[in-house]
RODO-2510 file (C-alpha; in nm, 4 decimals, decimal comma):
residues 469
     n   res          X          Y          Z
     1     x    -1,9403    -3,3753     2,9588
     2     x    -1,8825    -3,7463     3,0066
     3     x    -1,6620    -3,9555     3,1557
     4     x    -1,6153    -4,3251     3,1592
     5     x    -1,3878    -4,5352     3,3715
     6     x    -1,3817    -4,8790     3,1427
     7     x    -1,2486    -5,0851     3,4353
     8     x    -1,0811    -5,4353     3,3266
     9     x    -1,0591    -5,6281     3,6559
    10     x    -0,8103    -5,9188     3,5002
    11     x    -0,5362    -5,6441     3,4762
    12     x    -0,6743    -5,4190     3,7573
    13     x    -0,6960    -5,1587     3,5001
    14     x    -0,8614    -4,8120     3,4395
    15     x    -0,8857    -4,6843     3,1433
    16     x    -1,0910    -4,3345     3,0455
    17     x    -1,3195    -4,2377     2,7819
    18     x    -1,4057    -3,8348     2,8166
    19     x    -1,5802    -3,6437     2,5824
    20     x    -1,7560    -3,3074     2,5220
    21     x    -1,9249    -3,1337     2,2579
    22     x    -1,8411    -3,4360     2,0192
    23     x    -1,4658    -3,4459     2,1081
    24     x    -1,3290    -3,7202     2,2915
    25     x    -0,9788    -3,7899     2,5139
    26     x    -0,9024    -4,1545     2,5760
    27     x    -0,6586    -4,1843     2,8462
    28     x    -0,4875    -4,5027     2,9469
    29     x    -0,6138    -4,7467     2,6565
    30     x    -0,6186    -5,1253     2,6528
    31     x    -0,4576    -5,2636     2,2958
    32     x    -0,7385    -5,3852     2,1946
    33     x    -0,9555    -5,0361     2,0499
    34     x    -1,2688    -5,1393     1,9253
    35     x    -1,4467    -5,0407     2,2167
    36     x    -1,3354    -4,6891     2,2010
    37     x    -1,4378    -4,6486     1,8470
    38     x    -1,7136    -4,7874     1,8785
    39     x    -1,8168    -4,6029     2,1458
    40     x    -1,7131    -4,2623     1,9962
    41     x    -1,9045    -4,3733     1,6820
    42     x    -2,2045    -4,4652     1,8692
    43     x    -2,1980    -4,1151     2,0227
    44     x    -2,1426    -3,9496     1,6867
    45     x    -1,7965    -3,7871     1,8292
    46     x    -1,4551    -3,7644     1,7007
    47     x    -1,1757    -3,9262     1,8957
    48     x    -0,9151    -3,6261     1,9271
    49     x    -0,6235    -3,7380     2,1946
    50     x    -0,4935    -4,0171     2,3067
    51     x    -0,3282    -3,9614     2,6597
    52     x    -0,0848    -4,1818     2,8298
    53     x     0,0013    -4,1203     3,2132
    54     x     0,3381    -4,3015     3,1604
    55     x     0,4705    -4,5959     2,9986
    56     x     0,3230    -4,8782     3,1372
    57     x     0,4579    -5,1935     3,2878
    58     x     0,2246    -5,4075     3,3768
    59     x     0,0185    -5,4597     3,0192
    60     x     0,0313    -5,3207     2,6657
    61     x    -0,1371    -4,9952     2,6254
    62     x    -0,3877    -4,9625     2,2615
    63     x    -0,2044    -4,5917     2,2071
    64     x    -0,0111    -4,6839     1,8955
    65     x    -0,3027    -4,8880     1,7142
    66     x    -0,5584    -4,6343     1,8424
    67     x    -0,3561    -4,3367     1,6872
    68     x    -0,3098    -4,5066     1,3705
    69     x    -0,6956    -4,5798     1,3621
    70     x    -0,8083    -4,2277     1,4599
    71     x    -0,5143    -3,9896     1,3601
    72     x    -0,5315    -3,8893     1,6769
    73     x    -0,2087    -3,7536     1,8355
    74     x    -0,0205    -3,9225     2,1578
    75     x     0,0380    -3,7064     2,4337
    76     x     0,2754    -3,7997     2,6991
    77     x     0,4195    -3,6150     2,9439
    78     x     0,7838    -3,4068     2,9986
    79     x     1,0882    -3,6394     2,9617
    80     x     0,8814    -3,8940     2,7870
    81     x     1,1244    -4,0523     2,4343
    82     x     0,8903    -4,2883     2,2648
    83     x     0,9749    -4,4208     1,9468
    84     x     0,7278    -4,2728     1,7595
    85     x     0,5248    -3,9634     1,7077
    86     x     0,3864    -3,7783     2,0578
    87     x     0,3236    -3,4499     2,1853
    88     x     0,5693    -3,4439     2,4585
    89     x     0,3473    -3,1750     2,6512
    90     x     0,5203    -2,9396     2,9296
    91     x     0,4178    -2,9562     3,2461
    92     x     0,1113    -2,6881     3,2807
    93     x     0,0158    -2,7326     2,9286
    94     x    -0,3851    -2,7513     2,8477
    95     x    -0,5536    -2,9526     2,5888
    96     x    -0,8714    -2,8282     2,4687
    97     x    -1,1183    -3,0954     2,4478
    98     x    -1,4988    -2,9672     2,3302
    99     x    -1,5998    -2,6907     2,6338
   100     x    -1,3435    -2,8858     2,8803
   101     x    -0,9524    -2,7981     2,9441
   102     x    -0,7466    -3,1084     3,0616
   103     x    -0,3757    -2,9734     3,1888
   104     x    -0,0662    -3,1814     3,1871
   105     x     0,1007    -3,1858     3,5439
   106     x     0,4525    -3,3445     3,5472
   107     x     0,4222    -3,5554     3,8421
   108     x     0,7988    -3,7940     3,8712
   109     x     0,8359    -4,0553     4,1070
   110     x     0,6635    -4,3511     3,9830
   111     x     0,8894    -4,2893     3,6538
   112     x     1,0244    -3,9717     3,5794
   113     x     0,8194    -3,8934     3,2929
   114     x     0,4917    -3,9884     3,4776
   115     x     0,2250    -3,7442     3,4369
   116     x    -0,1411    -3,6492     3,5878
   117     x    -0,3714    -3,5170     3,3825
   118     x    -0,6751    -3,2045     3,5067
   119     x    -0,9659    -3,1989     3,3923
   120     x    -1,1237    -2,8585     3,4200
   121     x    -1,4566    -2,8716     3,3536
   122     x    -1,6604    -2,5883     3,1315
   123     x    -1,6189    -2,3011     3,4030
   124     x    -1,2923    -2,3909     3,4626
   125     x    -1,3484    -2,5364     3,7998
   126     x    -1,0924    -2,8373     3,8504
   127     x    -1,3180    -3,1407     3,8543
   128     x    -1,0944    -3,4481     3,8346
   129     x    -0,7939    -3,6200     3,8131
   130     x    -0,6352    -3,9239     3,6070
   131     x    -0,3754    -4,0022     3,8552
   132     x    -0,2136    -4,3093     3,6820
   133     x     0,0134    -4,4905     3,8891
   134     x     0,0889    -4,1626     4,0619
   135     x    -0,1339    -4,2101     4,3221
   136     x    -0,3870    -4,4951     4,3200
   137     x    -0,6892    -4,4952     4,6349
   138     x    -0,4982    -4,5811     4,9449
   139     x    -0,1583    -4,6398     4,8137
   140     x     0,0782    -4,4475     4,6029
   141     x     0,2715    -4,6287     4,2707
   142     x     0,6004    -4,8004     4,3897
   143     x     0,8937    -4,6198     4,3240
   144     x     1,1101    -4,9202     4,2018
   145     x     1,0491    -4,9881     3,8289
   146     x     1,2204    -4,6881     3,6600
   147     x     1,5227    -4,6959     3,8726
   148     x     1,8630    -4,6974     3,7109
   149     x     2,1933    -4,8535     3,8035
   150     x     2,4231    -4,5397     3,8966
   151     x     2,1854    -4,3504     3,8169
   152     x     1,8698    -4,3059     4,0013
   153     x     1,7777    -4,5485     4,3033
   154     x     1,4373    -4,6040     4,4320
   155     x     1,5494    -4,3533     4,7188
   156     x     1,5284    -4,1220     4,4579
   157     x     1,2385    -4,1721     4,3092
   158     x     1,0566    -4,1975     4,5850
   159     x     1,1843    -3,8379     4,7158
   160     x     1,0403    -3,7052     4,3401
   161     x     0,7356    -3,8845     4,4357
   162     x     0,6961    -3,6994     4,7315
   163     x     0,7306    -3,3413     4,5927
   164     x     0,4819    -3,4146     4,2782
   165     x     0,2212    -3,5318     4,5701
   166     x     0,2715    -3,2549     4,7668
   167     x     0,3493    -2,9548     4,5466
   168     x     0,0607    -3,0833     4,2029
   169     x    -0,1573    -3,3403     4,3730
   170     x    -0,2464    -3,2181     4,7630
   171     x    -0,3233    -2,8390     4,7034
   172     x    -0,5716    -2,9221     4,4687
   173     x    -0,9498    -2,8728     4,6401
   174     x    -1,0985    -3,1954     4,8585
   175     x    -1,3819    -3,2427     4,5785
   176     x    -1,1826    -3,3005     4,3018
   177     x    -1,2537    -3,6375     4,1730
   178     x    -0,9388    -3,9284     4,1842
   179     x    -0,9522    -4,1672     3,8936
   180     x    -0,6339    -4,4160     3,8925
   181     x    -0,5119    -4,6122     3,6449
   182     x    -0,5340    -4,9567     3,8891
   183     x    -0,7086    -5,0899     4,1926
   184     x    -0,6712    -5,3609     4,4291
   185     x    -0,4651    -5,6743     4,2150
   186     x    -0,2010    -5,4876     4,0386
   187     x     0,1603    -5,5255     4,1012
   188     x     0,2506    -5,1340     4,0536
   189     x     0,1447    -5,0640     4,4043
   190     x     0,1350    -5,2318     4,7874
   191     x    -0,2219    -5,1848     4,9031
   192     x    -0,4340    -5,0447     4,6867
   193     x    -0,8240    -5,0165     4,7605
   194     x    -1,1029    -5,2191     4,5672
   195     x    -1,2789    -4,8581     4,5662
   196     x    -1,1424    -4,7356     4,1944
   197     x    -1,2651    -4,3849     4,2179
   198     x    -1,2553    -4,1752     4,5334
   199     x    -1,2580    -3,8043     4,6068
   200     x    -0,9331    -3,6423     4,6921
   201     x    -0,9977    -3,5502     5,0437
   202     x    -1,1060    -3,8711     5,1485
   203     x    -0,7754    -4,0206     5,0286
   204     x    -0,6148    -3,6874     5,2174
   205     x    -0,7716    -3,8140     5,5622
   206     x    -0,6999    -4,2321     5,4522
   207     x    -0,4010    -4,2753     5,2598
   208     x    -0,0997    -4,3432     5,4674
   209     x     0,1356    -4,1420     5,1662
   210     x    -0,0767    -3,8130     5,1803
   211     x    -0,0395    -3,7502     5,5596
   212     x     0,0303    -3,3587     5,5975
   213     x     0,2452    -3,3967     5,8746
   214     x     0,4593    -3,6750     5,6670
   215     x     0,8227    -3,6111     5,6668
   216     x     1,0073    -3,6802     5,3302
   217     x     1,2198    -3,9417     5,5291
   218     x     0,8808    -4,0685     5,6865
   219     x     0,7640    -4,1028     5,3172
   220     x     1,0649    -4,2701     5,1543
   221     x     1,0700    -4,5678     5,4411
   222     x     0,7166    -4,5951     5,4430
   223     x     0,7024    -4,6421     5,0750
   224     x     0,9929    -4,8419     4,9627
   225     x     0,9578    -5,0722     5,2324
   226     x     0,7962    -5,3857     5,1548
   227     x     0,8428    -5,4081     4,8015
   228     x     0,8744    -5,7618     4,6303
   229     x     1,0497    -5,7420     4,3172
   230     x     0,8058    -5,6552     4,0405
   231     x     0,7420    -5,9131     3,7803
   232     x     0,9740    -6,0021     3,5182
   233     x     0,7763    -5,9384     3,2384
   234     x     0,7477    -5,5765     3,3153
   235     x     1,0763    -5,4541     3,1419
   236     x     0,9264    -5,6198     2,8457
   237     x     0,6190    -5,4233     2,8524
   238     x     0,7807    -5,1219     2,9142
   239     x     0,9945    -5,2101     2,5650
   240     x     0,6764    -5,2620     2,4270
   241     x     0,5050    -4,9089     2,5321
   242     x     0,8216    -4,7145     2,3938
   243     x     0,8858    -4,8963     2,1170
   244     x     0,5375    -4,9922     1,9757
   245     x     0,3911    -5,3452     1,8927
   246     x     0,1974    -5,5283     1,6495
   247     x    -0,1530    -5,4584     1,5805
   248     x    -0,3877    -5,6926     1,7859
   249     x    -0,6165    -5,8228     1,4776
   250     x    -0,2739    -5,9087     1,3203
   251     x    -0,1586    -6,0835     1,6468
   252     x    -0,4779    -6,2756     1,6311
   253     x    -0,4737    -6,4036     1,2437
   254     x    -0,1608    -6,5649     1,2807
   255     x    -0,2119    -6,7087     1,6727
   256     x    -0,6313    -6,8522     1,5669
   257     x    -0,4916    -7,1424     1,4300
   258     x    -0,6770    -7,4477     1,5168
   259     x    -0,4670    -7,8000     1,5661
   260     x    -0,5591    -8,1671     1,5687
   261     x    -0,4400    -8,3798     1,8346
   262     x    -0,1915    -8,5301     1,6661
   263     x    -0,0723    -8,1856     1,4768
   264     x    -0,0501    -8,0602     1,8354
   265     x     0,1107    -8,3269     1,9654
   266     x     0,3886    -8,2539     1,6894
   267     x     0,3829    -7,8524     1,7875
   268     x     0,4306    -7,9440     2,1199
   269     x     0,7365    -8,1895     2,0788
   270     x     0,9059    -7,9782     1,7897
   271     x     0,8733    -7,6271     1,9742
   272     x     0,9714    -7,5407     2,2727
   273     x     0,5957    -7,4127     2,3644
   274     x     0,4734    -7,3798     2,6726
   275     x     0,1302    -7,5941     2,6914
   276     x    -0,1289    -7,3389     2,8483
   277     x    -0,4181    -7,4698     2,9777
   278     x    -0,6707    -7,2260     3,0672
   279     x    -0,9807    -7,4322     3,1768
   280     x    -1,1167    -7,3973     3,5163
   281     x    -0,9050    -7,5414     3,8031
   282     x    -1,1576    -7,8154     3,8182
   283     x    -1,1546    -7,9427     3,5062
   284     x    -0,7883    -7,9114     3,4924
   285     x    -0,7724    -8,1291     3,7812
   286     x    -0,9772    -8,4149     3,6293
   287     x    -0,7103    -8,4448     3,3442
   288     x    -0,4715    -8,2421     3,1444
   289     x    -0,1986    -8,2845     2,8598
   290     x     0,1396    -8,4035     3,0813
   291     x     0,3517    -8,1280     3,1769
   292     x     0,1054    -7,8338     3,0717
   293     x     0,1069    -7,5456     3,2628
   294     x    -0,2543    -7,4188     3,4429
   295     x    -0,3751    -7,0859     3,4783
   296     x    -0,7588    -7,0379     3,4211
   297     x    -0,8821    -6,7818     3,2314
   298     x    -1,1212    -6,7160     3,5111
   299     x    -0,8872    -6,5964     3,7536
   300     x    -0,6357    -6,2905     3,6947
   301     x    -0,5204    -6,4575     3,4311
   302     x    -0,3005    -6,1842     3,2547
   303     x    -0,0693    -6,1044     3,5688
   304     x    -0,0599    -6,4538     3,6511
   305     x     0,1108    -6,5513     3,2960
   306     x     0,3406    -6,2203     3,3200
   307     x     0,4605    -6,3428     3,6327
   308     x     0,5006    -6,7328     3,5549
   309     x     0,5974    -6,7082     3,2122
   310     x     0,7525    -6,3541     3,2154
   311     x     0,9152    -6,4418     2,8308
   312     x     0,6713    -6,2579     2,6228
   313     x     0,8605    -6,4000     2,3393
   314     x     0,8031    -6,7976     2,4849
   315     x     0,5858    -6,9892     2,2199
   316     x     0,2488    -7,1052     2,3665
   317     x     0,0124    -7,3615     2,2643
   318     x    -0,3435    -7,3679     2,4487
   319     x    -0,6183    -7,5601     2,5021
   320     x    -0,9416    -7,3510     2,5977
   321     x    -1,2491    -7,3926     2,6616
   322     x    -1,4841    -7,4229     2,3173
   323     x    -1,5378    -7,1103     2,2081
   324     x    -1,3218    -6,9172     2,4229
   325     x    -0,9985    -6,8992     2,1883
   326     x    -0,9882    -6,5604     2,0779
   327     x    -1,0384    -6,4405     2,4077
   328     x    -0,7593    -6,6136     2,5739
   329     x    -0,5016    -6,4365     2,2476
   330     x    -0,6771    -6,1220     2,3296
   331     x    -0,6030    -6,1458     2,6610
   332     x    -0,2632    -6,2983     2,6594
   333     x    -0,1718    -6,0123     2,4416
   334     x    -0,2963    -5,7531     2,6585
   335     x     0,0495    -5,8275     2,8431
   336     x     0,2441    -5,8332     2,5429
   337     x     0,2708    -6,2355     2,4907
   338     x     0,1970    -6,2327     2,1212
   339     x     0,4030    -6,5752     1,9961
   340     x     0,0425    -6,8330     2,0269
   341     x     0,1105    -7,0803     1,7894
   342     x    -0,2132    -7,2200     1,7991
   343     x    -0,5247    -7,3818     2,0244
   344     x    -0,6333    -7,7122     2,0338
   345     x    -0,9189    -7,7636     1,8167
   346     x    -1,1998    -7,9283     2,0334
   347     x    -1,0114    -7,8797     2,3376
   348     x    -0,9321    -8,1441     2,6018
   349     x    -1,2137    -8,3465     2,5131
   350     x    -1,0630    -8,4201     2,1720
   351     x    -0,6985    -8,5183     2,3010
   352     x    -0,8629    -8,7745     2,5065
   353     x    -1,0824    -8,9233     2,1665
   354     x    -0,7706    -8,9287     2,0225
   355     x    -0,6675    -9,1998     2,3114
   356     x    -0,3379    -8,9726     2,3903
   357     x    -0,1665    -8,9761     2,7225
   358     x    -0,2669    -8,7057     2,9993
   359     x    -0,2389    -8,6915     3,3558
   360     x    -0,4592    -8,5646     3,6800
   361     x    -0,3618    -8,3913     4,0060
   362     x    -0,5191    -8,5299     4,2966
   363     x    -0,7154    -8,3192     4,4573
   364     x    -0,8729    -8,3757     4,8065
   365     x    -1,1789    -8,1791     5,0329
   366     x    -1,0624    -7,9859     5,3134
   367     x    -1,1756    -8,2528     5,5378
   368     x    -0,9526    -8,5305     5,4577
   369     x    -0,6382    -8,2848     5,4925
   370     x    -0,7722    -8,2701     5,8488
   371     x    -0,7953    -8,6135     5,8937
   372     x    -0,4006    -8,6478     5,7377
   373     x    -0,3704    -8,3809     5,9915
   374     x    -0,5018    -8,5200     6,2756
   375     x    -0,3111    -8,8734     6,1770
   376     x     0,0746    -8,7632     6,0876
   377     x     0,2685    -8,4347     6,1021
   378     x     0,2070    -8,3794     5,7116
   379     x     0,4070    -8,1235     5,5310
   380     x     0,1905    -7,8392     5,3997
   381     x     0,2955    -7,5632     5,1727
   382     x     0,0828    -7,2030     5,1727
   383     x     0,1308    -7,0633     4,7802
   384     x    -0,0378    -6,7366     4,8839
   385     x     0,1612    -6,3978     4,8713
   386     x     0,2798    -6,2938     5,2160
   387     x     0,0882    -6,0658     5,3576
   388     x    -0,2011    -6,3383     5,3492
   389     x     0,0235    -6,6032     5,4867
   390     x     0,1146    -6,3490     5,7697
   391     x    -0,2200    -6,2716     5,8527
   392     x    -0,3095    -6,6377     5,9049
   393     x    -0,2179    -6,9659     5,8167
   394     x    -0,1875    -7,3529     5,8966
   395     x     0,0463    -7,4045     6,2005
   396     x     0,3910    -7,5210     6,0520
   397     x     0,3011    -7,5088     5,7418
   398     x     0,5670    -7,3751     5,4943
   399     x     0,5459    -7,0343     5,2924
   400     x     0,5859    -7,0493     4,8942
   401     x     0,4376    -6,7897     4,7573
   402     x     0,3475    -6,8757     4,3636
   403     x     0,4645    -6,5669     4,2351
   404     x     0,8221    -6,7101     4,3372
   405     x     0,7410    -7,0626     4,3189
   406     x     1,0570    -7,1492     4,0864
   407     x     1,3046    -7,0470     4,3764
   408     x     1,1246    -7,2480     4,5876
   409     x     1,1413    -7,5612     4,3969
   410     x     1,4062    -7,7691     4,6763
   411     x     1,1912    -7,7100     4,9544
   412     x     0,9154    -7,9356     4,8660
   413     x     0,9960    -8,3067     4,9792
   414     x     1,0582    -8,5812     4,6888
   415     x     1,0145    -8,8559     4,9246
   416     x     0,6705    -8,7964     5,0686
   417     x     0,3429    -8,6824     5,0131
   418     x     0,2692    -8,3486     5,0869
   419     x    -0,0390    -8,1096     5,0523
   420     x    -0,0721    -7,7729     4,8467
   421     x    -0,3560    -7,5103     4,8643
   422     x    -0,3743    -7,1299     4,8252
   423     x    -0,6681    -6,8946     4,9703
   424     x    -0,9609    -7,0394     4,7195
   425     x    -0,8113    -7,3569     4,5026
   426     x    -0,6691    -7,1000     4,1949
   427     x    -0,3444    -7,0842     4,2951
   428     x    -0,2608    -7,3800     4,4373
   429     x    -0,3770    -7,5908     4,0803
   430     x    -0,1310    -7,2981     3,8893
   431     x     0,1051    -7,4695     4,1352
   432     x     0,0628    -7,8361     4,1512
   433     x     0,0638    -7,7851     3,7372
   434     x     0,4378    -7,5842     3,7853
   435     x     0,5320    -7,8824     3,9929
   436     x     0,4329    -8,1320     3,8179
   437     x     0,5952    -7,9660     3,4933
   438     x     0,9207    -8,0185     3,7085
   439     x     0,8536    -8,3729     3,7908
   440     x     0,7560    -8,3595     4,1289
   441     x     0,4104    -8,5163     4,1208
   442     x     0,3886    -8,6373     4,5086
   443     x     0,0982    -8,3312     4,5733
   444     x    -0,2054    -8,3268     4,7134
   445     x    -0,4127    -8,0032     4,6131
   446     x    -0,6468    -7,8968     4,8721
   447     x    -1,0109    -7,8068     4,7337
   448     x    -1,1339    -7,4705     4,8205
   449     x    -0,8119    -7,3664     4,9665
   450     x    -0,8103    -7,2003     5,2953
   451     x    -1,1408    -7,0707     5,3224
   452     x    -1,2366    -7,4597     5,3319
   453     x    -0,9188    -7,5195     5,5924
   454     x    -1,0917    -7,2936     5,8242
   455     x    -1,4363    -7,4320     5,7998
   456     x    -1,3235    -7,7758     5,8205
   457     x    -1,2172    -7,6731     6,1708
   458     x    -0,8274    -7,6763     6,0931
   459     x    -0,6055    -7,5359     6,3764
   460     x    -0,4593    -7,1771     6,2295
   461     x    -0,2568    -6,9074     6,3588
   462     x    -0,3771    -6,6173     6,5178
   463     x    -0,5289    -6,3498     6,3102
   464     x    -0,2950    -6,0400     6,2461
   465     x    -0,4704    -5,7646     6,0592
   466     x    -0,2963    -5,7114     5,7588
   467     x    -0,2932    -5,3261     5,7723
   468     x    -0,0652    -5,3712     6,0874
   469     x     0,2066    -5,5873     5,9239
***
């Protein structure tokens, strides 16, 4: 027997590759399937199911193109309605794979048709689980995304959640293996470990949601509270997931196109494309087509444009670094943004040959914000998410998280200079490049971000632990 967690830490994702006796399962797939064919080929083995824990949110799974590829039949679980062919299995059912059984267990809460699969192994001994967003290590999925108005609340959910853990997940034996569908980084959960496998007892005696003594009204607050609103590209996935998608090496003929300066200049004034610049932050920094929007490839790139752009029908343009084009479409497509119109062809470099306009952000060392510091009462804005703000930060300095960034748009000043920075100089360069887009252009990024605060000897709050907030 083998099993392979093929871990993509952009997305925070899991996905499985299991086989025995020359059969394989893949559970969870990325869209883009080569690997898994190639690995089954490499093995000599026959891919023979496809298994899907739910339909995801938070990127496009590979199901459709992998069944199409393979034959191989999609299996979802009960009250699953895809629009195309699956094995809808019933809760309990068993799937024969080589001398292994993997068995379907209906588990509702993060969605209703949200399923674990058990893998028993060739003495029928349960050996592991594929928990999906059911339950990741240390946090449970969030309870939020499949609610329905007048239908089902998050209440709800979260009270199905808390039956499937404790009537399919918790009686199962302490050495059963967890494998989740994310880690630490995705959006379908609160808190979720780095760790990305774990045995089930340990996550008995750590995770807050699998207390024994927990009351189902302990469980519902203790769950639903906290929750930012999930991206707004999820829906879109979702649509995606159901409804199937175009093939990735389809995706990628049409989006490869490579454009002169001046032919994208003319994309980029007769579209309304979004200018995508996925350099690093630094290069960014040193110059960049006006009003292009940053987010390096080199960060978690894929959630970051899902939460930014959240249109995965808005036209993009790019400009990459050489050689790095098909990776970015790739990439971009993984969450469903499939309308790249082209890249620029010999990147930045080339616009500025051409002599066309572009603009910088400035960008200062820690250590001359602490001299502005030390001289004036300058306005600072934190773009980290909360619970890193509330753990520590600048004194006064104003919260504006960049996953909201658009609502926060008034509260930076037009009328004076003010300073940006996030926890390592990512973030805040995705946000001086949103501002700027908008026209405010009176930023100062801070290099390093607040690592480099705190070593230049900045005065910060307190620490508060995050597990206590």
């Amino acid at each position: 027997m083998i099993i392979e967690q093929i871990y993509t830490g952009c997305l925070a994702q899991g996905a499985y590759y299991i086989e025995s006796k020359g059969e394989v399962a893949i559970i969870d797939p990325l869209r883009e399937v080569q690997p898994y064919l190639d690995k089954a080929i490499n093995n000599n083995a026959k891919i023979k199911y496809i298994f899907e824990t739910h339909f995801h949110a938070d990127f496009v799974s590979g199901h459709v193109t992998l069944s199409k590829k393979t034959g191989a039949p999609i299996i979802y679980g009960p009250l699953a309605n895809p629009s195309f062919d699956a094995i809808i299995a019933k809760d309990g059912q068993e799937f024969k794979l080589g001398d292994i059984t993997i068995l379907a267990l209906h588990t509702p809460g993060h969605t209703m048709e949200s399923t674990v699969y058990l893998l028993k192994d060739e003495n029928g001994k349960d050996h592991a689980i594929f928990s999906g967003d059911t339950l990741f290590l240390g946090d449970v999925g969030r309870p939020d995304l499949a609610q329905k108005a007048g239908e089902i609340t998050e209440e709800d959910l979260a009270s199905y959640l808390f039956d499937s853990l404790r009537n399919k997940i918790m009686p199962l034996a302490d050495d059963v293996i967890v494998y989740p569908a994310h880690g630490a980084g995705s959006a379908c959960g609160k808190n979720l470990s780095k760790e990305t496998v774990d045995t089930l007892g340990n996550q008995k005696k750590t995770n807050y949601a699998l207390r024994a003594d927990m009351s189902r009204a302990e469980f519902i607050k203790e769950v639903t509270e906290g929750l930012l609103p999930p991206p707004e590209y999820f829906p879109l996935n979702v649509k995606l997931n159901k409804e199937g998608y175009e093939d990735f090496q389809e995706v990628l003929k049409r989006s490869a196109i490579a454009l002169s300066p001046d032919a994208f200049e003319a994309a980029a004034n007769e579209t309304e494309a979004v200018v995508l610049d996925v350099r690093h932050q630094s290069d960014f920094v040193k110059g960049h087509i006006p009003r292009s929007i940053f987010i390096g490839l080199d960060g978690s790139f894929a959630p970051w444009v899902g939460a930014l752009i959240a249109d995965v029908q808005q036209p993009i343009l790019l400009v990459t670094p050489e050689g790095r084009e098909e990776e970015t479409i790739k990439r971009l497509s993984r969450v469903g943004f499939d309308n790249t119109l082209g890249y620029l062809e010999g990147g930045f470099e080339a616009w500025k040959k051409a002599a066309k306009e572009y603009d910088t952000v400035s960008s200062v060392p820690a250590s001359n914000f602490k001299d502005a510091l030390d001289k004036n009462d300058v306005p600072v804005f934190d773009v980290r998410k909360d619970g890193e703000f509330l753990s520590e930060h600048v004194i006064n300095a104003h919260h504006t998280p960049l996953d909201y960034i658009n609502n926060y748009l008034s509260e930076f000043p037009d009328d004076e200079t003010f300073y940006v920075h996030c926890a390592g100089g990512y973030r805040s360069v995705i946000a001086a490049s949103i501002l700027k887009s908008r026209g405010i252009h009176n930023l100062i990024d801070v290099q390093g971000g607040f690592k480099a605060i705190k070593d230049a000897g900045i005065r910060v709050s307190d620490y508060v632990c995050p597990t206590t907030l």
